[in-house]
KESE-448646 format. One line per field, with one value per residue (C-alpha): residue number from 1; residue in three letters; x, y, z. Coordinates in steps of 0.2 Angstrom, whole numbers, padded with zeros to 4 digits. Layout:
<sites>
seq (NUM,...);
type (ALA,...);
u (X,...);
v (Y,...);
w (Z,...);
</sites>
This chain:
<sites>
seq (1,2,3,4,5,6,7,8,9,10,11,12,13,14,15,16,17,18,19,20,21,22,23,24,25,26,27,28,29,30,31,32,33,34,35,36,37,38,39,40,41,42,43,44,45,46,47,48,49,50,51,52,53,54,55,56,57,58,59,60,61,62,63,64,65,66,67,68,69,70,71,72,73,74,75,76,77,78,79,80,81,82,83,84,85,86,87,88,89,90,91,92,93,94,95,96,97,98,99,100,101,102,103,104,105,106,107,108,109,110,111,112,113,114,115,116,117,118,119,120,121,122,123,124,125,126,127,128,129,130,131,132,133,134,135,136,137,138,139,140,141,142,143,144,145,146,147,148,149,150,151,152,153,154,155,156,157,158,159,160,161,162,163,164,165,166,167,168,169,170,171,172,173,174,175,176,177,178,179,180,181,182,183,184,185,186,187,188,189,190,191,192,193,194,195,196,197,198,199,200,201,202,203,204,205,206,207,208,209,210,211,212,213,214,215,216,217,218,219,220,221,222,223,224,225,226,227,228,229,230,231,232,233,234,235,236,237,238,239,240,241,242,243,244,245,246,247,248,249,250,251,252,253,254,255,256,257,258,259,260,261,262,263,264,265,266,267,268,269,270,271,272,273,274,275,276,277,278,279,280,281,282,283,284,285,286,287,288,289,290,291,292,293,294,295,296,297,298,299,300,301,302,303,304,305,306,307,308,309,310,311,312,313,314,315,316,317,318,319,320,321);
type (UNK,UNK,UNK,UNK,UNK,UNK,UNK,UNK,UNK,UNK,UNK,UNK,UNK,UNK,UNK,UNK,UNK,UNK,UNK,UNK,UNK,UNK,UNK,UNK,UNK,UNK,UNK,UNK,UNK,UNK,UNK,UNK,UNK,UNK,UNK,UNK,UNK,UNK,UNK,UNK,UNK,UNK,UNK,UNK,UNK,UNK,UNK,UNK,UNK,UNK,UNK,UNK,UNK,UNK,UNK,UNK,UNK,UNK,UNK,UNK,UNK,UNK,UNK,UNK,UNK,UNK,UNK,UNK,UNK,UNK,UNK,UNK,UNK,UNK,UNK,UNK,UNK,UNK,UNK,UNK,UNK,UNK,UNK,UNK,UNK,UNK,UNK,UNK,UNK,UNK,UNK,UNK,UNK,UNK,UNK,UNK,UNK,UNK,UNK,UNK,UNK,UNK,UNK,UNK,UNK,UNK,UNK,UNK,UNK,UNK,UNK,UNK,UNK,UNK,UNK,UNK,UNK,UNK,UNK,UNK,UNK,UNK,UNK,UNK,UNK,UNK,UNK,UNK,UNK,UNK,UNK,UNK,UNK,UNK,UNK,UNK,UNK,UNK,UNK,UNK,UNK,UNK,UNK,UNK,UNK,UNK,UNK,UNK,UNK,UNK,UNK,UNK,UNK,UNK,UNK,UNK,UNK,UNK,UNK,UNK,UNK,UNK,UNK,UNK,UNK,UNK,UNK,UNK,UNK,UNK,UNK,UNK,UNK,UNK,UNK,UNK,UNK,UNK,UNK,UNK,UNK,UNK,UNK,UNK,UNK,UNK,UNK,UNK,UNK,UNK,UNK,UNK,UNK,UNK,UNK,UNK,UNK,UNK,UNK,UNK,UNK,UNK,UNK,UNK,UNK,UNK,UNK,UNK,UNK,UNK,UNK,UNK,UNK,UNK,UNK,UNK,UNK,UNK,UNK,UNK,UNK,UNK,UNK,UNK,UNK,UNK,UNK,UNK,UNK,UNK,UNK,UNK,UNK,UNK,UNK,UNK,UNK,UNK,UNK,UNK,UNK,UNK,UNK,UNK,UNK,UNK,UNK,UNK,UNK,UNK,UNK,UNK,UNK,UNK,UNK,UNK,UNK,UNK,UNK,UNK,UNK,UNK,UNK,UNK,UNK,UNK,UNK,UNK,UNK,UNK,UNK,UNK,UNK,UNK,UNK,UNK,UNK,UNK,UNK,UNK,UNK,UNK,UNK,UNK,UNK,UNK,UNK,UNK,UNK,UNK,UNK,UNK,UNK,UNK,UNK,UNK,UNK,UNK,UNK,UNK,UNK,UNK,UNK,UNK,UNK,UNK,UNK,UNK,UNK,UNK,UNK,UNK,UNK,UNK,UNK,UNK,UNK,UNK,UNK,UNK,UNK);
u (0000,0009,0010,-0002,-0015,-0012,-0013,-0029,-0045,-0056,-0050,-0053,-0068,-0074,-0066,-0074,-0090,-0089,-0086,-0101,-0113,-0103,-0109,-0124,-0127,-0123,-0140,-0136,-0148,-0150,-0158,-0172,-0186,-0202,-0220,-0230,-0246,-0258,-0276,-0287,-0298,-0317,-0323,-0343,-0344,-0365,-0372,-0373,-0356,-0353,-0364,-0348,-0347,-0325,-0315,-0297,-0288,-0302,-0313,-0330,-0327,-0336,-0336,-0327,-0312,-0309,-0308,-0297,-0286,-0284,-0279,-0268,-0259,-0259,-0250,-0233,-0234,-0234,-0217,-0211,-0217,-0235,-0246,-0263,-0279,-0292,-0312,-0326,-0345,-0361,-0378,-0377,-0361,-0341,-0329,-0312,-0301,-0285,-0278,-0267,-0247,-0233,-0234,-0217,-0214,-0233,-0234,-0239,-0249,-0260,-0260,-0267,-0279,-0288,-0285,-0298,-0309,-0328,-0346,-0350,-0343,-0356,-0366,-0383,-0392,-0398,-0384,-0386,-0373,-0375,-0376,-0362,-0351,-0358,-0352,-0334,-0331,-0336,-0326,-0311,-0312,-0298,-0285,-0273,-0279,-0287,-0303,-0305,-0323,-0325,-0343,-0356,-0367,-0383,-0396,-0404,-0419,-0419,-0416,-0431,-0426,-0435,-0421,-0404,-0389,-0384,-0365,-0362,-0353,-0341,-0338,-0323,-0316,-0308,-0298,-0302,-0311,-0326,-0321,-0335,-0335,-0344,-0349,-0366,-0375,-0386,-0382,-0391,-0385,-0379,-0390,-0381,-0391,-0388,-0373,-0368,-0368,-0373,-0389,-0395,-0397,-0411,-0428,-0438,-0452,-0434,-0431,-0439,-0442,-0446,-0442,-0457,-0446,-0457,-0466,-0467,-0460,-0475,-0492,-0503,-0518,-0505,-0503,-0515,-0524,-0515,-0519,-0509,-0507,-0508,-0501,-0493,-0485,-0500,-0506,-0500,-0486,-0470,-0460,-0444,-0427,-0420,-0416,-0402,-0386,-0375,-0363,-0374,-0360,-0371,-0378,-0360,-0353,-0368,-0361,-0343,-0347,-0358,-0344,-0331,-0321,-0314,-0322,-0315,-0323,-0312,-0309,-0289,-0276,-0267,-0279,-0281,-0264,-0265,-0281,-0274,-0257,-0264,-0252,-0267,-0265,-0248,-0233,-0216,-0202,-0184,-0183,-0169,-0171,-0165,-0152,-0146,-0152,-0141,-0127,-0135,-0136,-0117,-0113,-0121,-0114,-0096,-0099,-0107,-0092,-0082,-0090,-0098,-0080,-0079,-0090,-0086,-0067,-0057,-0050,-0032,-0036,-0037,-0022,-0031,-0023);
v (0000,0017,0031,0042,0030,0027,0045,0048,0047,0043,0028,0023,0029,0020,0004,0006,0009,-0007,-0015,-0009,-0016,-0034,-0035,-0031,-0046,-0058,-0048,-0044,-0043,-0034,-0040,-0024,-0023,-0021,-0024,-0038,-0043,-0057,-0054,-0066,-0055,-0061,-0054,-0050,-0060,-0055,-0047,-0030,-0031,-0030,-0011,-0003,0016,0015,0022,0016,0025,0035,0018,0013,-0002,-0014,-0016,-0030,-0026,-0013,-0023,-0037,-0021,-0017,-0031,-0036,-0021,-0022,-0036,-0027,-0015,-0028,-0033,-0050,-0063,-0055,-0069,-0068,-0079,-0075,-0081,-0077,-0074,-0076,-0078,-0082,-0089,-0087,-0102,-0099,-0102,-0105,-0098,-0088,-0089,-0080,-0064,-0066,-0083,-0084,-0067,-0075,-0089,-0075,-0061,-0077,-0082,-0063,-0060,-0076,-0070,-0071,-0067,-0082,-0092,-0088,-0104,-0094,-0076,-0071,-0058,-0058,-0047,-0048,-0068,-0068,-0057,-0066,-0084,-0077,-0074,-0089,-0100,-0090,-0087,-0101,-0096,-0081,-0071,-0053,-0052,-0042,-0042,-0033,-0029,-0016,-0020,-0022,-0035,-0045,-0045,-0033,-0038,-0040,-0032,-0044,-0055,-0046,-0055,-0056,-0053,-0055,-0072,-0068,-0049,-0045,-0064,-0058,-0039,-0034,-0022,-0023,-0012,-0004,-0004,0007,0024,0032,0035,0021,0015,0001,-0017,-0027,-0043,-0059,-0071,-0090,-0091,-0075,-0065,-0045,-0044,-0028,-0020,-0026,-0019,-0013,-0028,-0041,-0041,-0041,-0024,-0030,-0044,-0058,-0069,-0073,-0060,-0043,-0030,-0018,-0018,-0028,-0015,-0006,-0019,-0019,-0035,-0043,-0062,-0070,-0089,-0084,-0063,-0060,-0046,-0041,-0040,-0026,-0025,-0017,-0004,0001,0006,-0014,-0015,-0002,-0001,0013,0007,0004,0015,0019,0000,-0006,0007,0000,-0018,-0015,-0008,-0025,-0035,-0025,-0022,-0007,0001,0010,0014,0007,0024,0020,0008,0021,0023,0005,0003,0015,0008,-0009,-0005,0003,-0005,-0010,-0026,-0025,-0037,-0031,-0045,-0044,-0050,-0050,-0034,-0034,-0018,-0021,-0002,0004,-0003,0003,0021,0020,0016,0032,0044,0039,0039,0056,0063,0057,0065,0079,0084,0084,0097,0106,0109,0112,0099,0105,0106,0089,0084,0081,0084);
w (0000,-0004,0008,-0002,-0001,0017,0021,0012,0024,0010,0008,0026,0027,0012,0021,0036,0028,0017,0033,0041,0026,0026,0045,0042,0031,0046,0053,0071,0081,0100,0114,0118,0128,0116,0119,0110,0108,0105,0095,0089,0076,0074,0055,0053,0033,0036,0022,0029,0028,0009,0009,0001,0011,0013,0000,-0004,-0022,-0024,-0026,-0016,-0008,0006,0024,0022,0010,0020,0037,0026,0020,0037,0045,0032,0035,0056,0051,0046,0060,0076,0082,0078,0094,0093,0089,0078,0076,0065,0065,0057,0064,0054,0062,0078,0084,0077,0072,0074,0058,0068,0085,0086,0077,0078,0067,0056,0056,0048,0039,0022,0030,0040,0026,0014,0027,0027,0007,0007,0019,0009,0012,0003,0019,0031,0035,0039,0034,0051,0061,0081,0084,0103,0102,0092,0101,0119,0110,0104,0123,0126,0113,0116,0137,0140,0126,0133,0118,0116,0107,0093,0087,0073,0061,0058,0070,0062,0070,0055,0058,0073,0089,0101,0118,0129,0122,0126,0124,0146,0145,0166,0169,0155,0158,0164,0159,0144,0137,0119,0107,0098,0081,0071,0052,0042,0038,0050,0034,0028,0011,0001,0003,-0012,-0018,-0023,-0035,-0029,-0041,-0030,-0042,-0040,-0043,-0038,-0018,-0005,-0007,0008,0007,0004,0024,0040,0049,0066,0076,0077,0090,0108,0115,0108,0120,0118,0128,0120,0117,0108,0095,0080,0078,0094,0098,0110,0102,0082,0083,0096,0087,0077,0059,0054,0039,0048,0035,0042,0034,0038,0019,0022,0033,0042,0059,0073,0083,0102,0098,0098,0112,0124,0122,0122,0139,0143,0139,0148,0131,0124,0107,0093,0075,0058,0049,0045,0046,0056,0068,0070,0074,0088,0096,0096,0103,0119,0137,0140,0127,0129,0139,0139,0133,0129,0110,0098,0087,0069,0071,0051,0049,0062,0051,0036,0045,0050,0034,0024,0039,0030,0013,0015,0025,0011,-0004,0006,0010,-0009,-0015,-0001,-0003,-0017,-0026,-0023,-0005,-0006,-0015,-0031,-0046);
</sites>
């Protein structure tokens, strides 16, 4: 090596910062204190939930692609050693899909798992928020999970209220968020033919406006054409708005509060993120974090003290001729 060369601090700088990039290609890692968390995400696939009032590129889309658009991108803002489950609910009840699995080691298993995620799953028409919200406790009360139940909220067909889901012996029991999709203006629900194609949206005399489950809540001289064995809720032909959908927010807040879980409306991935990563759902634990962009950092610093002292001095300054 000549004398020149050795002299010149260029060319240990440029050394030093090759270096820096070979070791990051071992990836080292530092043992940090980091929160993680675990999540279990239930998904409403009822047909309310395809009512398209979310906009993404400057295109309408559904509840539900904006739920799956969501999630798939919570997924690349947990911390590795968080773990996530997903299920579905429809009707009355939720079936869990898998438990929870660690988010990096199963990133593409999980982000293929919500890509799939389809209406044309749900095993029944009826949606019984409360029932299904009261069964996901249940099923998911011994796994060391946090709940995330997430739909619109509308009750197909509407929920008597002598009936009320009773959340007390599981209240408590189990941390979580119920999250509300939707926007609170009611929009038209798509129609599906049985080959589920679109077929148009629901039409006022397509779906039930009242519920005709049991007893009718209201005083029986109140109730046109009342007979307690054959009409219990009377003859009359109910007309309501049941045919369209907006978040059932207060309806939602009330039974988040039942439940003793947390609530928060889907309005961006950013805000989802935020929600979901409150201490409340968090545990602290010392993991191996990937420090490669500390190299990476190191590494830039030199090369820019090299050729920012280039246009910085004159060349002669330098010895260059």
């Amino acid at each position: 090596m000549s004398p020149n060369i050795a002299k010149n601090y260029r060319f240990w700088l440029l050394s030093l910062a090759l270096i820096v990039m070979l070791v990051a290609f071992i990836r080292p890692t530092q043992n940090q204190p980091r929160p993680i968390y675990n999540y279990t995400f239930i998904i409403d696939i009822t047909r309310s939930m395809n009512a398209a009032d979310y906009q993404l590129d400057g295109q309408a889309i559904s509840r539900l692609a904006y739920v799956k658009h969501s999630l798939r991108g919570l997924l690349a803002k947990l911390p590795c050693q968080s773990k996530i489950g997903l299920g579905l609910f429809t009707e009355r009840r939720s079936t869990l899909l898998f438990e929870p699995i660690e988010v990096c080691q199963g990133f593409n298993e999980i982000d293929t798992a919500l890509a799939n995620v389809d209406w044309r799953m749900a095993w029944a028409a009826d949606s019984r928020i409360a029932s299904g919200l009261l069964n996901t406790l249940q099923m998911l009360e011994k796994l060391d999970t946090h709940v995330v139940f997430i739909t619109d909220g509308q009750e197909a067909p509407p929920v008597n209220p002598r009936y009320r889901s009773d959340f007390a012996a599981v209240k408590g029991k189990a941390k979580g968020m119920v999250i509300g999709a939707g926007g609170l203006q009611a929009v038209p629900i798509p129609k599906f033919n049985h080959k589920g194609e679109p077929d148009g949206f629901y039409r006022p005399d397509d779906v039930p406006h009242r519920s005709t489950f049991g007893e009718a809540d209201l005083n029986p001289e109140k109730i046109q054409g009342y007979n307690a064995r054959n009409a219990p809720f009377g003859n009359d032909t109910s007309v309501g708005s049941e045919h369209l959908s907006a978040l059932q927010e207060n309806y939602l807040q009330a039974l988040s509060t039942e439940a003793g879980l947390h609530y928060q409306r889907l309005t961006s991935l950013e805000e989802l993120a935020k929600a979901l990563q409150i201490p409340d759902f968090a545990v602290q634990k010392t993991i191996a974090v990937d420090v490669r962009w500390q190299m990476a950092l190191a590494a830039l610093l030199l090369v820019a003290c090299v050729y920012g002292r280039l246009r910085s001095f004159p060349s002669s300054s330098l010895g260059i001729r």
